[in-house]
C-alpha positions as CSV (number, residue, x, y, z in Angstrom):
1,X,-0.1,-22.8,36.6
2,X,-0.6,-25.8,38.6
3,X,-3.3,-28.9,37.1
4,X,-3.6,-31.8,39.4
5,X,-3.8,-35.4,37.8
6,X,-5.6,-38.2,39.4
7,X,-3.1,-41.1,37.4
8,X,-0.2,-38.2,36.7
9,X,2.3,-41.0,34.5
10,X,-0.2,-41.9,32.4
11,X,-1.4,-38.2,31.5
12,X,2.1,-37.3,31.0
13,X,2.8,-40.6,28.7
14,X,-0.5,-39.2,26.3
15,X,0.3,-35.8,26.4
16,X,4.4,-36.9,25.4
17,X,2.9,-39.4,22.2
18,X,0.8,-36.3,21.3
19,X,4.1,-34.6,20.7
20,X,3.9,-32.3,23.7
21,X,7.7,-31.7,25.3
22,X,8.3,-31.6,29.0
23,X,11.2,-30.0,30.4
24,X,10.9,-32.5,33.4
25,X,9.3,-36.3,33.4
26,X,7.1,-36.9,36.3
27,X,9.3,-37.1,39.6
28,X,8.8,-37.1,43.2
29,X,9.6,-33.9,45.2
30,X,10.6,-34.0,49.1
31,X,7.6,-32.5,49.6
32,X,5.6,-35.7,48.9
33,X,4.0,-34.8,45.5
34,X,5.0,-35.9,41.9
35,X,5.2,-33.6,39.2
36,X,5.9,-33.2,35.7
37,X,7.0,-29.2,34.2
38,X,6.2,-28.2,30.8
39,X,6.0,-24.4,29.5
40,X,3.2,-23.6,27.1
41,X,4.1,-21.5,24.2
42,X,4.3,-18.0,25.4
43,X,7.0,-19.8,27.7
44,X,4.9,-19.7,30.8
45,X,5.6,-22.7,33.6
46,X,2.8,-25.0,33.7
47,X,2.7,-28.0,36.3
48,X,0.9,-31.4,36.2
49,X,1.2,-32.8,39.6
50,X,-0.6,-35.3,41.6
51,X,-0.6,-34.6,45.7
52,X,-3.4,-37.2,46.8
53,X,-3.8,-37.1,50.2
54,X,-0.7,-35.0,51.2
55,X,-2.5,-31.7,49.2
56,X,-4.9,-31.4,52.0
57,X,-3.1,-33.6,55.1
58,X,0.6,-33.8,54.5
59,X,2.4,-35.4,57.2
60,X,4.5,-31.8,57.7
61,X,0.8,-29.7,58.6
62,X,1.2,-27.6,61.6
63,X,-1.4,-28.1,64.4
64,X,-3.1,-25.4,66.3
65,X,-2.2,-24.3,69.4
66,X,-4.6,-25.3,72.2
């Protein structure tokens, strides 16, 4: 499950002082988001992630054909 975060590092750094455990700190992927992975008790993945712009534009978005 995917939850996007406007200010990702700070969410992460509350959540973490609560006591919650990431398997992953907030990093930047090649794919131009950063993201932090956590699993929730029944050991399903869940993602924090902030894209901005590059959720709806990213630089790699295919064009239509004219």
């Amino acid at each position: 499950m995917y939850f996007e975060c406007d200010d990702l590092d700070a969410t992460v750094g509350v959540l973490v002082n609560a006591g919650i455990v990431f398997a992953c700190g907030p990093e930047d992927k090649s794919w131009l988001w950063r993201e932090a992975e956590l699993f929730d008790p029944g050991g399903n993945r869940v993602i924090l992630y902030h894209a901005g712009s590059n959720r709806i534009d990213p630089p790699w978005k295919v064009l239509p054909i004219e």
